[in-house]
C-alpha positions as CSV (number, residue, x, y, z in Angstrom):
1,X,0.0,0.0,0.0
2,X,1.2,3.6,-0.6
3,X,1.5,4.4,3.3
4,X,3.2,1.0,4.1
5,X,6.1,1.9,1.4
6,X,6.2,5.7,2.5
7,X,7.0,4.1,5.9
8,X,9.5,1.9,4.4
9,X,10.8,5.0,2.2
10,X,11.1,7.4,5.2
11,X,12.9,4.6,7.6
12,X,15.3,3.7,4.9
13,X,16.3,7.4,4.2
14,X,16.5,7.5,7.8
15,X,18.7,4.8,8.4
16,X,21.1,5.3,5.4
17,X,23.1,7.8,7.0
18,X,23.7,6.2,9.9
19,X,24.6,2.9,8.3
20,X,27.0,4.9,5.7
21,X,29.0,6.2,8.7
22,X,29.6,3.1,10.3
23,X,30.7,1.5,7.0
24,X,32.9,4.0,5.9
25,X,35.7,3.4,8.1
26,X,35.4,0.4,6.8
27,X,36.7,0.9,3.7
28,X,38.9,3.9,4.1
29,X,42.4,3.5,3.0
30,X,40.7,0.7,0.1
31,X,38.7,2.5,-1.6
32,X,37.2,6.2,-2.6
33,X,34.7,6.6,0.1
34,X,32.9,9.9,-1.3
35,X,30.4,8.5,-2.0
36,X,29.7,7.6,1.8
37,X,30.4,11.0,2.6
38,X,28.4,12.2,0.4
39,X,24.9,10.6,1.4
40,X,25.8,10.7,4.9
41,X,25.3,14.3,4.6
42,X,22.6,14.3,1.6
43,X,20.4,11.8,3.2
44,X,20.4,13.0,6.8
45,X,19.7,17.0,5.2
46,X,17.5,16.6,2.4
47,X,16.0,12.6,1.7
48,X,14.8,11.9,5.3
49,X,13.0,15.1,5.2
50,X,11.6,14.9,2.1
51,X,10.5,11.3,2.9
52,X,8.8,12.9,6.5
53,X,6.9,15.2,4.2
54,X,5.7,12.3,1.7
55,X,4.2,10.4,5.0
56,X,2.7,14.0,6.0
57,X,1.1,13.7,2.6
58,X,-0.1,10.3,2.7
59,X,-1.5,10.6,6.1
60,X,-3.3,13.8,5.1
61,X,-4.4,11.5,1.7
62,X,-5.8,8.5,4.1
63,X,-6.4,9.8,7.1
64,X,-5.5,8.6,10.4
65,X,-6.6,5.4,10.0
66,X,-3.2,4.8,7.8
67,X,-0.7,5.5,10.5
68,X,-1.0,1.6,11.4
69,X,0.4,0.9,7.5
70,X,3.0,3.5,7.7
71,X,4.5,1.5,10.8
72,X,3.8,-1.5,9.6
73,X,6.1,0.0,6.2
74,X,8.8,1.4,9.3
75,X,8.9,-2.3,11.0
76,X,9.5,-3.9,7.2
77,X,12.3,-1.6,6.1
78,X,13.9,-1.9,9.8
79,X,13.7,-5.9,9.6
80,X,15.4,-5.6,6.1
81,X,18.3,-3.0,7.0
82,X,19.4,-5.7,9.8
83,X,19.1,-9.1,7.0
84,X,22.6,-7.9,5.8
85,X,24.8,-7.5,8.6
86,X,23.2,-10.6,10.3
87,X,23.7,-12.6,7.4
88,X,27.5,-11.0,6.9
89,X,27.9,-12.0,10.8
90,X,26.2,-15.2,10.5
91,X,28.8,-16.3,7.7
92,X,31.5,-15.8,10.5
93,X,32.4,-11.8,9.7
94,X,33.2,-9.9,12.3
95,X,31.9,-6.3,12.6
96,X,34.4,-3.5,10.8
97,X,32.8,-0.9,13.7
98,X,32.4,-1.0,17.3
99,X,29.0,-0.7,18.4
């Protein structure tokens, strides 16, 4: 449903940022990390606000009733950002950053 992926939208934006930063290090010294730099500013300025607007607008579309779908969309995108670094840890990584 529309508000399910604006949650999903606005808790990726969210999160992208934060999980750029602790990657980064990572790969300093091995590779050009602009990009990283790059969103980790973009994103946390500009895409997680514009994604907070969008479920402003979708809510205001729906109504109230939505808000349960635009969590549900949160919980979803939340579930997926960990799938990765469980999976990387699972397959005997070890984490590049301290928690």
């Amino acid at each position: 449903s529309e508000p399910a992926l604006a949650g999903w939208l606005l808790t990726a934006e969210t999160l992208v940022p934060e999980m750029f930063a602790v990657m980064k290090p990572c790969f300093d010294g091995i590779a050009d990390t602009t990009y990283f730099t790059h969103h980790i500013a973009v994103d946390s300025d500009e895409h997680a606000a514009w994604m907070a607007e969008a479920v402003d607008d979708v809510v205001a579309l729906y109504g109230p009733a939505c808000v349960p779908l635009v969590l549900e969309g949160m919980a979803d995108a939340w579930a997926e950002t960990l799938e990765d670094p469980d999976a990387l840890v699972g397959r005997g990584g070890q984490p590049c950053a301290s928690p």
